[in-house]
C-alpha positions as CSV (number, residue, x, y, z in Angstrom):
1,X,-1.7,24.8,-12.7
2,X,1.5,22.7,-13.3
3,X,1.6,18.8,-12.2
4,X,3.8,19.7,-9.1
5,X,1.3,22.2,-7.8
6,X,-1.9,19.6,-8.7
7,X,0.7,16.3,-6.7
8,X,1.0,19.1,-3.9
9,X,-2.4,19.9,-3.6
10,X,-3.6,16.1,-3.3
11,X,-0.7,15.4,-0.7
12,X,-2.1,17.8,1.3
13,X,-6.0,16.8,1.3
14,X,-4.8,13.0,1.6
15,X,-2.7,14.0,4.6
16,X,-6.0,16.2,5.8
17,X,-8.5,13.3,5.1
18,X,-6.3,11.2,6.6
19,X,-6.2,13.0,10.1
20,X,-9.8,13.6,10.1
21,X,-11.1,10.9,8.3
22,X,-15.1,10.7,7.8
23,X,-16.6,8.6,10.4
24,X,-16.9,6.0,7.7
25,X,-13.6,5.0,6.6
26,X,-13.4,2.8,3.6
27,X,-9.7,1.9,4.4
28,X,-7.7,-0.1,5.6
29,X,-7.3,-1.0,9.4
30,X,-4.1,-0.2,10.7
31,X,-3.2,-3.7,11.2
32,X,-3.0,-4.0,7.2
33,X,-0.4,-1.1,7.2
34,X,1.4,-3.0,9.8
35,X,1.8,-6.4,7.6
36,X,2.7,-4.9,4.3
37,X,5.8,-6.1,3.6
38,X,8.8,-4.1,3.6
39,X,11.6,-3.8,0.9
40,X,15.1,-3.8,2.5
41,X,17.3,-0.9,1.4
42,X,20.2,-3.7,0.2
43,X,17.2,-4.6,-2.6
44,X,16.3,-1.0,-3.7
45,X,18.0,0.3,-7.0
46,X,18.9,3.8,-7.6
47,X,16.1,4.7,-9.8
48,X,13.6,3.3,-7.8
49,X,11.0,6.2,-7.4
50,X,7.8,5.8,-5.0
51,X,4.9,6.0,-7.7
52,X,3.1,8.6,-5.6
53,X,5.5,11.4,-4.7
54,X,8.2,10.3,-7.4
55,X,11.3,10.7,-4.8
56,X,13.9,8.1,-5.5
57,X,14.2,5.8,-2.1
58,X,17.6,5.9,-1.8
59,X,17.6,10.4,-1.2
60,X,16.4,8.9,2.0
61,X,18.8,7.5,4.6
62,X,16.4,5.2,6.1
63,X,13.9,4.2,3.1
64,X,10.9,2.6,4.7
65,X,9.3,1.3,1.4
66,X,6.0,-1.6,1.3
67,X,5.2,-3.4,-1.3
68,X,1.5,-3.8,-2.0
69,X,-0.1,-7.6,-2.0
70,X,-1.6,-7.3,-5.4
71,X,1.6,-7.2,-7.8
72,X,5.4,-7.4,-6.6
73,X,6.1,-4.4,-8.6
74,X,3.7,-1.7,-6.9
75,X,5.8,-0.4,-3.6
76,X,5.7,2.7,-1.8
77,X,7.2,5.0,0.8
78,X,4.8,4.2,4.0
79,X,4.7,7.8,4.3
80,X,2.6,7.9,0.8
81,X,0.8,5.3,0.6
82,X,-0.9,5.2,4.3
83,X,-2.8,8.3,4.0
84,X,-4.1,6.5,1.0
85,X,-4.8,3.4,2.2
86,X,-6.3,4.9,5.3
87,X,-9.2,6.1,3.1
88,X,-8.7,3.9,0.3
89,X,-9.0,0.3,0.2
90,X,-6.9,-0.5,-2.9
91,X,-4.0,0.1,-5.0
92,X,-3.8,3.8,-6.6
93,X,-1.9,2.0,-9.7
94,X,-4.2,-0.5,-10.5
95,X,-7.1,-0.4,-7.8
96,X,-7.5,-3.9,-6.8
97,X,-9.5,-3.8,-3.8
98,X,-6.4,-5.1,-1.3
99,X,-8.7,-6.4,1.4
100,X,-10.3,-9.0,-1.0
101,X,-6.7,-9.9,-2.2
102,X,-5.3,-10.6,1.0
103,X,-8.3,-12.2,2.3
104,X,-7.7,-14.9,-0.4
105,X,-4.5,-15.0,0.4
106,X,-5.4,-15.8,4.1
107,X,-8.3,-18.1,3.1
108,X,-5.9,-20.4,0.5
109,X,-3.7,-20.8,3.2
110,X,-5.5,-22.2,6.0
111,X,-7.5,-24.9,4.4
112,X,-6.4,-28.5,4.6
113,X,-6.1,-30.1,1.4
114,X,-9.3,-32.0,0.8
115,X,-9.3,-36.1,1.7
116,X,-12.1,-37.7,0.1
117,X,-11.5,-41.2,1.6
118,X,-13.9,-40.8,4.7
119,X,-16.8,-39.6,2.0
């Protein structure tokens, strides 16, 4: 079985899993998807290729590519990376769980500085 036959084949159950997911999803909620920040065409290079289906971003007319919270450098056509995330709470490059990450980041952010002068 070549590699494109073996991507195909786990495209396809990701896409299936993802539209019938088990009743107890280990994913992400949607609201995550929604937040994931988006990489303007204008910043996209030629050779940039989405890690999962290995398509350049520019073929497409209207790229709609995320960047994942755990490192600058692992981004994503939305179409590729949400039936993963749906059933997969973190990254497929390095598997950080993404939830944790971005509850840190959420957490680091709304605490006040610490004043120790009413002790």
């Amino acid at each position: 079985m070549g590699n494109s036959e073996v991507l195909e084949q786990l495209a396809t159950q990701l896409l299936e899993d993802a539209m019938h997911p088990p009743h107890e999803s280990r994913g992400v909620p949607q609201e995550f998807l929604d937040s994931l920040d988006r990489i303007p065409r204008k910043k996209l290079k030629s050779d940039d290729t989405c890690a999962i289906c290995n398509t350049a971003y520019l073929e497409d007319k209207y790229p709609l590519v995320v960047r994942l919270p755990c490192n600058d450098l692992h981004h994503f056509d939305l179409e590729c990376i949400g039936p993963w995330l749906k059933l997969h709470a973190t990254c497929p490059l390095c598997r950080k769980n993404l939830l944790k990450k971005k509850a840190n980041i959420i957490v680091e952010n709304d605490e006040e500085p610490w004043d120790d002068t009413f002790g």
